[in-house]
Each structure stands twice: as C-alpha cells, then as structure tokens.
Residue, then its C-alpha position, 0 to 999 in steps of 0.5 A: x110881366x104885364x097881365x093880370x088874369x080876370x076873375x076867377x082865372x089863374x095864371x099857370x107855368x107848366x112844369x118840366x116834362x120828364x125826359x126820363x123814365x124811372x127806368x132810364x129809359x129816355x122820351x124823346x120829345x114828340x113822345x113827352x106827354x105834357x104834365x098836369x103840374x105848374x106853379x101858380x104865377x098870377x091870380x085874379x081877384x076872385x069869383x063872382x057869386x050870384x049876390x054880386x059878392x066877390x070870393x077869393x080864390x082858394x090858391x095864391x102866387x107860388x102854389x104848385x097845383x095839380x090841374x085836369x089834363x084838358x085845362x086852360x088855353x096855352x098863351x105865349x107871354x114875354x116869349x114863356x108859354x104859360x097856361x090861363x084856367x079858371x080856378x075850378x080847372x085846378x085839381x088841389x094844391x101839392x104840398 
C-alpha cells in the first residue's frame, strides 16, 4: 500500500460489522450499522503545534481504537475501503 497520511491524521480499516444479534437474530445488510471500531493501518508523523514543534501521536500501527460515529472520509486504497481521521477523531485505545 502506497499512502502515507499527513500530519495528524490516521489511517483506519473498519471493523466487521456484525451480522448477528446476541439474540441470533440476523441483519441483513441494508440494516447493518457501521461500527466505530478498526485498527490503526497507517499514522502521520504527528501534530504540529503553534511553536512549529512537531508531537507525536498518542496511537501507532496495530492500535484497535474506538473513533466518533461521524469520523473521518471513507477512501478506496488497492480496492480496501479504509477510513482517514485526524487523531482528535479517535475516542481511545481497546485493550
């Protein structure tokens, strides 16, 4: 994969939306609400501060994070529908 985000902004791949309720009862796909979970895939080289000082990002490559439902623009990247946000965008960090 060839992009690197700028800045403050991450690189995110959804997690699967579940076709299940913990009921067994099954969504069919028109009904599935889009999670507000993925995993970090690619990260910027951090915020810029008014001094000019550059701050690394609290997350890195590999964090499951949990991001605002209206987060990010949806991008198509080696036919992958990934997610790009700024890091202010992402709730925290699971586990």
């Amino acid at each position: 994969m060839n992009f690197r985000p700028l800045h403050d902004r991450v690189l995110v791949r959804r997690a699967e939306a579940e076709t299940k309720t913990a009921g067994g009862i099954i969504i069919p796909g028109t009904a599935e609400e889009k999670p507000s979970e993925g995993e970090i895939v690619a990260a910027g080289s951090g915020y810029i501060n008014d001094d000019g000082q550059v701050r690394a990002l609290d997350v890195k490559v590999g964090d499951r994070v949990i991001f605002s439902k209206w987060a990010g623009t949806e991008v198509t990247i080696d036919g992958e529908d990934l997610m790009v946000m700024k890091e202010s965008d992402i709730i925290g960090i699971v586990g």
